[in-house]
N, C-alpha and C positions, 0 to 999 in steps of 0.2 A: 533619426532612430527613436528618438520620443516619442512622436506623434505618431509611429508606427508602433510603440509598445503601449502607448496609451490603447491607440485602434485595437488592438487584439485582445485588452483586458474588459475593454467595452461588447466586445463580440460576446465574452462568456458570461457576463453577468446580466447582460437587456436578456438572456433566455430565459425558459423558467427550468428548464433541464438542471441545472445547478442546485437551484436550492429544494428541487422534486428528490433528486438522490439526496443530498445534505439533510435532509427532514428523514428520508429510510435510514441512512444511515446514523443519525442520533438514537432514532428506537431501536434500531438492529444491534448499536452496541450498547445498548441500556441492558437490551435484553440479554443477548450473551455475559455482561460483567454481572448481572444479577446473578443466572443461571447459575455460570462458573464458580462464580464465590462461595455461591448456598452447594455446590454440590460437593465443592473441594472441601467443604468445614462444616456440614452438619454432621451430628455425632454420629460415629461408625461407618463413614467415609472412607473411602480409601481411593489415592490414585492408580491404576493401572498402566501399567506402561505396554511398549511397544511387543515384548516378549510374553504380554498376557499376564505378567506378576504384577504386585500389589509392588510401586514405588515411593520410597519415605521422600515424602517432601517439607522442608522446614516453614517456618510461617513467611521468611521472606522471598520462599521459592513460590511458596501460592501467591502473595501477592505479585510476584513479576509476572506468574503464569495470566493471573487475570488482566492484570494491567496495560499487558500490553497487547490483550486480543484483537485491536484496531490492526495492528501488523502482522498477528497470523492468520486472522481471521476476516479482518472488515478492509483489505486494501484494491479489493476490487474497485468500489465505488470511488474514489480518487482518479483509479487509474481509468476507468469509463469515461469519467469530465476530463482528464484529458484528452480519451482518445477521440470523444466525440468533439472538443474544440475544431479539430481538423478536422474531420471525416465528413463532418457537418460543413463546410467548404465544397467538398467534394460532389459533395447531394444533393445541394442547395443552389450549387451553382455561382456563388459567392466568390468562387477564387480567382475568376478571372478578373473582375473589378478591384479588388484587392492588392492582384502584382501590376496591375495597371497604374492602382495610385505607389503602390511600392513595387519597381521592376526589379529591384536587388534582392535576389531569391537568400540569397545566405542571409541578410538582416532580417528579412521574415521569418525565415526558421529558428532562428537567436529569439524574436518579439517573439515569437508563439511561445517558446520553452520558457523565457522570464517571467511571461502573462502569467503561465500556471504554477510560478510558487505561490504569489498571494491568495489563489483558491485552494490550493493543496495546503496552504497552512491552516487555511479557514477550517477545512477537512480535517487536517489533524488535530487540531484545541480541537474543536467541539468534538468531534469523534472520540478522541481518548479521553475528554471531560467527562462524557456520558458515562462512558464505562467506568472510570473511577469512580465517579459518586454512587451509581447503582452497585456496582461489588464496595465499597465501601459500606453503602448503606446495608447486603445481605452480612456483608462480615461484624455489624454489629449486631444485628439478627442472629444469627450464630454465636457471638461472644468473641469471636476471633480476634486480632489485631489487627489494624489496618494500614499500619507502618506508614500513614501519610504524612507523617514529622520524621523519617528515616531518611537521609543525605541520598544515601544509593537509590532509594526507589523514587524519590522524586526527580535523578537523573533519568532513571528509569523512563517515566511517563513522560518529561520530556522530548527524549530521543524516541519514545515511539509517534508522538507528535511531529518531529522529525522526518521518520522514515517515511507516513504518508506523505508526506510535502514533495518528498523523491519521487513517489509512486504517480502522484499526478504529473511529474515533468518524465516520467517512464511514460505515460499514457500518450504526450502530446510526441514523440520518440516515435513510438508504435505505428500513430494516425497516418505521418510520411512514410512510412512505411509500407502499410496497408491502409490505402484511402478508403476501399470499399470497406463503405458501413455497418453491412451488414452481418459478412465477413469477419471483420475485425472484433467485432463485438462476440462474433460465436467463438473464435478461437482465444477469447479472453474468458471469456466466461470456461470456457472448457480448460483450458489449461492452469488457472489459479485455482480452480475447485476438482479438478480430476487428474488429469496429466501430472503436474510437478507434486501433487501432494503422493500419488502411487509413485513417482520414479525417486523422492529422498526415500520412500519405505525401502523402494527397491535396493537400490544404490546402498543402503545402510547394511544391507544382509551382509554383505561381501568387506573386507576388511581394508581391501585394494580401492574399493570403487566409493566407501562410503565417504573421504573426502572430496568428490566430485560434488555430492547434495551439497556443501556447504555454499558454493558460485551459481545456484541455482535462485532466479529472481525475487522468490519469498523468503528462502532462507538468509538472502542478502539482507533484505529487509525484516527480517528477526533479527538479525543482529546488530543492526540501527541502535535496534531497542534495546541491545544486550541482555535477553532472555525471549524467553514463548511459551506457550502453551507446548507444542511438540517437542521443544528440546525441555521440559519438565516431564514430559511421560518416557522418557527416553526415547527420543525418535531422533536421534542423533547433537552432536557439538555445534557449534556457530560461531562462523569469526566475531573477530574484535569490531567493536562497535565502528573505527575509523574505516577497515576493510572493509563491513556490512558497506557501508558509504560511499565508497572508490567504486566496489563494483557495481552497484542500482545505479549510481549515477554515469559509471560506464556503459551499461543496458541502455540508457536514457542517451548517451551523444552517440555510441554507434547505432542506433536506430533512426537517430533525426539524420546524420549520416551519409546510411543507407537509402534512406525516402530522400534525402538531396539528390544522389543523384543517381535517383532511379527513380520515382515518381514526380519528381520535378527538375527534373533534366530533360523532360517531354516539353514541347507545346503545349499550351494550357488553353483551352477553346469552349 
């Protein structure tokens, strides 16, 4: 089992795919915690919420809003190097010499899912590092506080640290699932930036259905972090940070799963 979880943390890092997204994704959340920061607390600011009014937010609710934009906003790219660990098998043609030197399908699937916490953490620190220090640095631009000596927010940004670590072992879930590449990639891209962000709008209208948004993949992972960006404008509640936890990482083993035994319950050729 070693030398098969060694094998597969070796697969993701001799690419350059890893650290091509890891390098987007430190400017893309520089740039968003800068953004946010300057936008929440320059003077005559106001939040808007989900109803189109202006929402009072306290200075520890801006800093959770900022801090933890990796998990409302940057969890794609985590979840991509996951999905592509697999899929890239797939494409490449790699996976038959693979269950050749490993015939036991379920320890591959266990090495692949282990392989990608140590890059999904890599994702997470520097992901939410970026952000912090860039909305750190706009909040003292602004004059604001940056509550980065406050117990709760420094839980805070570790558990959104956290939450993407889940998100890449969600991605390697997905790949067994859906092997084709190319595929995979559009209905991730579509559904973390369009689908599930319209169905918690939706789902919130209705008073019956707006606990459903909260077992929804992103909002799982907001609540990792125990706040967001959208549950700050009012765009609905979010479980307990233990629950955000159960369920992404329930998404993550019923999808590897699922690709068990259904895309590798095939002959592999």
């Amino acid at each position: 089992m070693k030398d098969t979880l060694v094998s597969e943390y070796r697969k993701i890092v001799t690419t350059r795919t890893w650290w091509v997204l890891l390098i987007v994704m430190v400017g893309y959340m520089a740039f968003l915690g800068a953004m946010m920061a300057f936008a929440f607390t320059f003077e005559g600011a106001e939040v808007t919420g989900t109803s189109g009014g202006p929402v009072m937010v306290d200075d520890a609710g801006v800093a959770t809003a900022v801090y933890t934009l990796p998990a409302s906003l940057g969890y794609a790219l985590p979840l991509l190097v996951g999905l592509l660990s697999v899929t890239s098998e797939f494409r490449h043609r790699t996976l038959t010499p693979t269950l050749l030197a490993q015939p036991d399908r379920n320890r591959f699937v266990v090495a692949k899912l282990a392989a990608s916490v140590p890059m999904g953490l890599l994702y997470g620190v520097l992901g939410t590092l970026a952000t912090v220090a860039a909305g750190a640095a706009a909040f003292a631009f602004t004059d604001a506080p940056n509550l980065l000596g406050d117990g709760e927010i420094q839980g805070v940004i570790a558990r959104t640290a956290l939450a993407l670590t889940v998100w890449c072992v969600v991605g390697v879930g997905l790949g067994f699932a859906m092997p084709n590449q190319v595929v995979a990639i559009v209905v991730v891209l579509a559904f973390t930036q369009f689908v599930e962000p319209i169905a918690r709008l939706v789902l919130g209208l209705n008073d019956a259905t707006a606990p459903i948004g909260k077992f929804l993949p992103g909002a799982a992972g907001e609540a990792i972090s125990g706040g967001s960006f959208y549950s700050a404008t009012g765009a609905g509640s979010l479980l307990g940070p233990a629950a955000g936890a159960a369920v992404l990482v329930g998404y993550a083993l019923l999808l590897a799963l699922l690709g068990r035994f259904t895309t590798l319950r095939r002959d592999i050729t």
